[in-house]
C-alpha positions as a printed Julia matrix, in Angstrom:
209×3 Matrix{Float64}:
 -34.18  -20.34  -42.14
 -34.45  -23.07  -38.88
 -31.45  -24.07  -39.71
 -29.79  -21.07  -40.17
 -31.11  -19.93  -36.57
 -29.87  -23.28  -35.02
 -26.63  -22.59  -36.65
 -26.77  -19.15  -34.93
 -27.43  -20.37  -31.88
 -24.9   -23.29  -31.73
 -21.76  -20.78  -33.01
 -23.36  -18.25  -29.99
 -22.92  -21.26  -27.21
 -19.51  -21.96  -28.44
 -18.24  -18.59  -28.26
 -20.0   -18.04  -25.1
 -17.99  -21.46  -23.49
 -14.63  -20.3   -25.39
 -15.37  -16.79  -23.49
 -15.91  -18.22  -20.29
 -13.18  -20.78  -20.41
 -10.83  -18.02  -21.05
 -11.68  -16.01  -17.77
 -11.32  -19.27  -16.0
  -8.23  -19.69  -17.12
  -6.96  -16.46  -16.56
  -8.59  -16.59  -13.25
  -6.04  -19.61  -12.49
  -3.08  -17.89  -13.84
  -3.52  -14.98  -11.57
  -4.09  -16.94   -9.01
  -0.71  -18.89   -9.83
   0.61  -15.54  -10.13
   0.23  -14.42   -6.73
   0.99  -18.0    -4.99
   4.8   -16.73   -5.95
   4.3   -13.79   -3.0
   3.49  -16.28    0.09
   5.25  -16.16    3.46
   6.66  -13.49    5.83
   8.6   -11.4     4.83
  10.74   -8.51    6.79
  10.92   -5.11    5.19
  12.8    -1.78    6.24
  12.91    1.75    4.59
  12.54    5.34    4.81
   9.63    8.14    3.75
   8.84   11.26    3.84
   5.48   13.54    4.09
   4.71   17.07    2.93
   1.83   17.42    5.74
  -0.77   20.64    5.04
  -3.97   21.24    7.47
  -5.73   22.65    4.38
  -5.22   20.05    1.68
  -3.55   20.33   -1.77
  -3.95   22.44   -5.16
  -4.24   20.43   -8.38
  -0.79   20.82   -8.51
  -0.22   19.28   -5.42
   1.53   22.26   -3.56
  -0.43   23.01   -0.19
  -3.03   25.29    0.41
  -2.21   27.29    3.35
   0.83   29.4     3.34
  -0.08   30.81    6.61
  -0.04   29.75    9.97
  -0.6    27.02   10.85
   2.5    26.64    8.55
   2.81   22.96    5.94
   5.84   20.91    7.47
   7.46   17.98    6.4
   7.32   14.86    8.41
  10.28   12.11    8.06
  10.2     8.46    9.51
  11.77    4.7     9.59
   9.89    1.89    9.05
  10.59   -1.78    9.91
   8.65   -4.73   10.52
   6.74   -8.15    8.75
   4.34   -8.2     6.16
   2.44  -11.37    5.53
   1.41  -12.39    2.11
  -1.25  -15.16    1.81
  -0.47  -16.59   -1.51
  -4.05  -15.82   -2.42
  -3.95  -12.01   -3.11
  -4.5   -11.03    0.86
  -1.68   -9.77    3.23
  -1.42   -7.67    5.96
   1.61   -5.43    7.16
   2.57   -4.96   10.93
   4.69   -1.59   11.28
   6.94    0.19   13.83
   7.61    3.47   12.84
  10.08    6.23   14.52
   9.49    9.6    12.74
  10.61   13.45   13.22
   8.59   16.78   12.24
  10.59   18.85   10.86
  10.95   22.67   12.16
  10.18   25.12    9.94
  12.09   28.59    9.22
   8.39   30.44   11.2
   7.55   28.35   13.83
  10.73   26.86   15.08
   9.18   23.91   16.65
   9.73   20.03   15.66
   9.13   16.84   17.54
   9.71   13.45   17.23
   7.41   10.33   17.66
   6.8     6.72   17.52
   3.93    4.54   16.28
   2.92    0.81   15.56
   0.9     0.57   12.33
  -1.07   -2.65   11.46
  -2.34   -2.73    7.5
  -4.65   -5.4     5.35
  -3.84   -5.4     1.94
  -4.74   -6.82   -1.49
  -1.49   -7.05   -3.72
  -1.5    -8.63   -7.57
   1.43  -10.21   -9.02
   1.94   -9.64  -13.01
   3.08  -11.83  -15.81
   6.54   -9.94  -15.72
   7.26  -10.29  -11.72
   6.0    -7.37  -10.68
   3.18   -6.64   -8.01
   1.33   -3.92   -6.87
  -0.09   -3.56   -3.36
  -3.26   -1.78   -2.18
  -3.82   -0.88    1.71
  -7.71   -1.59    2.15
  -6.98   -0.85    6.36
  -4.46    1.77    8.34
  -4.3     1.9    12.11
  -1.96    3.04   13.61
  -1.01    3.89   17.61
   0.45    6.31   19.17
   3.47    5.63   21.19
   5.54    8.53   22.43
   5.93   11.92   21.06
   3.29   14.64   21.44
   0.51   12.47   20.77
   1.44    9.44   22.53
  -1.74    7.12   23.35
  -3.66    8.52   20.49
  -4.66    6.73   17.66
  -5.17    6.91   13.98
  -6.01    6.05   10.43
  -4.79    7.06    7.03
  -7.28    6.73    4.05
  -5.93    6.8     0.5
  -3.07    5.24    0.9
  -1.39    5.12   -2.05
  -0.69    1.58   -4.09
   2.94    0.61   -3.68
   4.85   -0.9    -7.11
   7.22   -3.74   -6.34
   9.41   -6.32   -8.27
  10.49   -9.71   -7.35
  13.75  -11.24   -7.1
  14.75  -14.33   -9.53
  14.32  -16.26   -6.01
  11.18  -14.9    -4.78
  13.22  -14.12   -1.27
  13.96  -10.54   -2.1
  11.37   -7.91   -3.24
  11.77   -3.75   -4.01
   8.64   -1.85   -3.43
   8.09    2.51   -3.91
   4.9     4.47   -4.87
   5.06    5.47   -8.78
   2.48    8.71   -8.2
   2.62   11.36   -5.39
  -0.52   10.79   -3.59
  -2.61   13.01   -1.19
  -3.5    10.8     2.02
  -5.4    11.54    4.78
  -4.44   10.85    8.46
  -6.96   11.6    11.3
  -6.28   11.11   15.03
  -8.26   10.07   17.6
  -8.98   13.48   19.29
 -10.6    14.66   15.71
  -7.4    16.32   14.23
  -7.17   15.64   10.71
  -3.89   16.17    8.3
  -3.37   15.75    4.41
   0.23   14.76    3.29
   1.9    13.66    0.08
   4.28   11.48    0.73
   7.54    8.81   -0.83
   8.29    5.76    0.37
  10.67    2.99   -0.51
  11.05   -0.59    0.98
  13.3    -3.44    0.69
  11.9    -6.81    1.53
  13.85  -10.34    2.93
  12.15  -13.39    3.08
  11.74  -15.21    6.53
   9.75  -17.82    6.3
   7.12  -19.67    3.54
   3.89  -19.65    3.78
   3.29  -23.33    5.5
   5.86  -21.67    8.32
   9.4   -23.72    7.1
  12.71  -21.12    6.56
């Protein structure tokens, strides 16, 4: 019976080292994994936002039909995102974008903002990498709101692949998402929104071309 229990105990230890050596090692590949994203990288692209005061249904159409009316917001995007090599990046934005009238009000506008963004991002076995926003900010520059700030929470993840060379990468959100964006002066907007990106490398991570 002892020596069945020591038996036990000694198959128990071994599994319990195989188990842990295994999430080590997979811990390393990751890691491996996302050394292939490091360096700066410049990115442009184009989005657009279905923007309701009043939120979404389930079935993501907006909740107020009435005044004050959903619109649709369009924009460009260009500027640098960073990735660390260790799963870490951060994204620094200019955008230029135009409300759209609608058919009631008759009114647009157009705008301008700089965005800074942190980010986590995990590269997969096959290439591919997601990217999670942690951080929005975002200022104001001209437009209707110029000098006002803001943040957008749930941000949705954005899906990317990777070139053969690692110096060219595709990103685009795979799920409409609703976000929230809320100004500085305590007005707050929900939007669903597409985006797209293409990506050139600049530089490596230790700063060479």
């Amino acid at each position: 019976m002892r020596k069945t229990t020591i038996f036990g105990l000694a198959v128990a230890g071994v599994v319990a080292v195989m188990l842990f050596t295994k999430s080590a090692a997979e811990a390393q590949q990751e890691q491996g994994l996302n050394n292939l994203l490091r360096g700066e990288y410049a990115f442009s692209g184009e989005a657009a936002c279905l923007v309701s005061d009043e939120g979404f249904n389930a079935d993501l159409t907006p909740i107020n039909t009435a005044a004050p009316f959903p619109f649709v917001r369009s924009f460009s995007v260009q500027g640098v995102v960073t990735f660390k090599g260790d799963g870490t990046a951060r994204r620094v934005v200019r955008v230029v974008s135009i409300r759209h009238p609608t058919a009631t009000t008759g009114v647009g506008s157009a705008s301008s903002a700089d965005i800074e963004a942190d980010a986590t991002y995990h590269v997969a076995p096959d290439r591919s990498f997601t990217v999670a926003t942690t951080a929005l900010n975002g200022t104001v520059l001209t437009g209707p709101r110029a000098g006002q700030t803001f943040t957008i929470a749930n941000f949705p993840d954005l899906v990317g692949l990777i070139s053969q060379d690692h110096k060219t990468l595709t990103v685009a959100h795979h799920e409409p998402t609703i976000e929230t964006q809320t100004y500085s002066n305590g007005a707050v907007f929900h939007r669903i929104c597409h985006r797209s990106r293409m990506a050139i490398k600049l530089k490596n991570g230790d700063g060479t071309e």
